[in-house]
C-alpha positions as CSV (number, residue, x, y, z in Angstrom):
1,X,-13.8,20.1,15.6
2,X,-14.5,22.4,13.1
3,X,-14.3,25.4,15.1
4,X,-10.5,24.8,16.2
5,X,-7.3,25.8,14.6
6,X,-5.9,23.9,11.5
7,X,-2.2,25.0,12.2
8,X,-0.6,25.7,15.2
9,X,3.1,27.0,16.0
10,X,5.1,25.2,18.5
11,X,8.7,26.2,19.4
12,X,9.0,28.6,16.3
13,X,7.8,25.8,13.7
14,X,4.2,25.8,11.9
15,X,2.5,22.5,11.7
16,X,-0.6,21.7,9.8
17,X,-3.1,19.8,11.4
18,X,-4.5,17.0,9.0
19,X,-8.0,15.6,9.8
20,X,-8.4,12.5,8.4
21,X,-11.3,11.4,7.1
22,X,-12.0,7.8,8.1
23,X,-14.5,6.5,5.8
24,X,-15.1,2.8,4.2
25,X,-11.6,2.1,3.2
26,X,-11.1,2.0,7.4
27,X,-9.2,3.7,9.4
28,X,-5.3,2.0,9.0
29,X,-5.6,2.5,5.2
30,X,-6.9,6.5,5.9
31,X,-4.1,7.3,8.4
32,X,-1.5,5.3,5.8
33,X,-3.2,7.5,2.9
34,X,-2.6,10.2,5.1
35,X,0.9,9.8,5.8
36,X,1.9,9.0,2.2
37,X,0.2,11.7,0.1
38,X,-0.6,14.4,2.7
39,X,3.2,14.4,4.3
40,X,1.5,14.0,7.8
41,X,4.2,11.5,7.9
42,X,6.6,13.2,11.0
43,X,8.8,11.0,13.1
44,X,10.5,10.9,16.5
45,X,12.7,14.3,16.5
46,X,9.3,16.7,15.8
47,X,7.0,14.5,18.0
48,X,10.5,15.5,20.8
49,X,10.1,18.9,19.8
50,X,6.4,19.1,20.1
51,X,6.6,17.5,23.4
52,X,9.6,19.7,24.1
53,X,7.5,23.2,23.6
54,X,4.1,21.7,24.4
55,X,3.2,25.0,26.1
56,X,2.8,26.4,23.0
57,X,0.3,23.8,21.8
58,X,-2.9,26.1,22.1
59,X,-5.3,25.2,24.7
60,X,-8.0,24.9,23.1
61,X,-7.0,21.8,21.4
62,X,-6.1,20.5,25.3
63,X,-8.3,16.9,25.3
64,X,-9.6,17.6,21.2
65,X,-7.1,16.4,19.7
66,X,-4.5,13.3,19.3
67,X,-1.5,14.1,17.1
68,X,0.0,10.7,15.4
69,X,3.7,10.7,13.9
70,X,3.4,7.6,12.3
71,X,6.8,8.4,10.9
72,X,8.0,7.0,14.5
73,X,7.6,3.5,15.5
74,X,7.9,1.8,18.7
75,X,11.3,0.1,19.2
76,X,10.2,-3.8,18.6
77,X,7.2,-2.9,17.6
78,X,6.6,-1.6,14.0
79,X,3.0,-1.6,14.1
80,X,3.1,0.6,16.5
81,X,3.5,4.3,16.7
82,X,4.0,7.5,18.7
83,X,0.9,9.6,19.7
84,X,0.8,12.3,21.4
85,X,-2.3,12.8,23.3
86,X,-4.1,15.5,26.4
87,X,-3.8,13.6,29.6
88,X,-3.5,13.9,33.1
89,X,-3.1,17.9,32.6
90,X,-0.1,17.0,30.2
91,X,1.0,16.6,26.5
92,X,2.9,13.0,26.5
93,X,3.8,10.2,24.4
94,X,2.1,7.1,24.3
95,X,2.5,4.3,21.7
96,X,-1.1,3.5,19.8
97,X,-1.3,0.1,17.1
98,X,-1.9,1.2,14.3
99,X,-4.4,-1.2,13.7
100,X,-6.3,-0.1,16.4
101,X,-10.1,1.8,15.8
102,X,-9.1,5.2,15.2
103,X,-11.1,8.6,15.9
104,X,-12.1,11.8,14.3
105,X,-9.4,13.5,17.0
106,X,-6.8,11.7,15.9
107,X,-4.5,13.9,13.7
108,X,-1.5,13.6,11.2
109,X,0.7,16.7,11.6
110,X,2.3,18.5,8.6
111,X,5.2,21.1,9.1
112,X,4.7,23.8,7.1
């Protein structure tokens, strides 16, 4: 991962890809610390715009990368929030626990 872009502009705005670093504190507490103290904390109307201009995600991050806007829970479900992940040839939403294992691709954003 270290060879792919840390920022990226989508639909005219600049977003700063965090990678968190899950260590022995676990991975809840890293993508909490991340949200809090990094402002990688976006919610549901730049996850829409992301989604909305997703052709100007670059490719190369295409299946690399998960981007998590845990500023955005699910409806019902406050544990849970928006993802958007590489799938089926498509950028789209899905809804991920956030007590769930989490991965070195999985990314806070931060709009620059």
């Amino acid at each position: 991962m270290n060879n792919l872009p840390n920022t990226m502009t989508v639909g005219g705005r600049v977003y700063e890809i965090i990678r968190l670093i899950f260590d022995e504190v676990g991975h809840h507490t890293s993508l909490l610390y991340a949200a809090d103290n990094l402002q990688a904390d976006l919610g549901e109307e730049d996850c829409q715009h992301i989604l909305k201009y997703q052709k100007d995600i670059p490719p190369e991050l295409q299946g690399k990368i998960n981007f998590v806007f845990t500023g955005w829970s699910c409806p019902g479900k406050r544990l849970d929030v928006a993802c958007v992940e590489w799938k089926d040839g498509t950028w789209r939403l899905e809804w991920i626990y956030l007590g769930n294992y989490w991965f070195e691709d999985d990314c806070g954003l931060r709009r620059l």
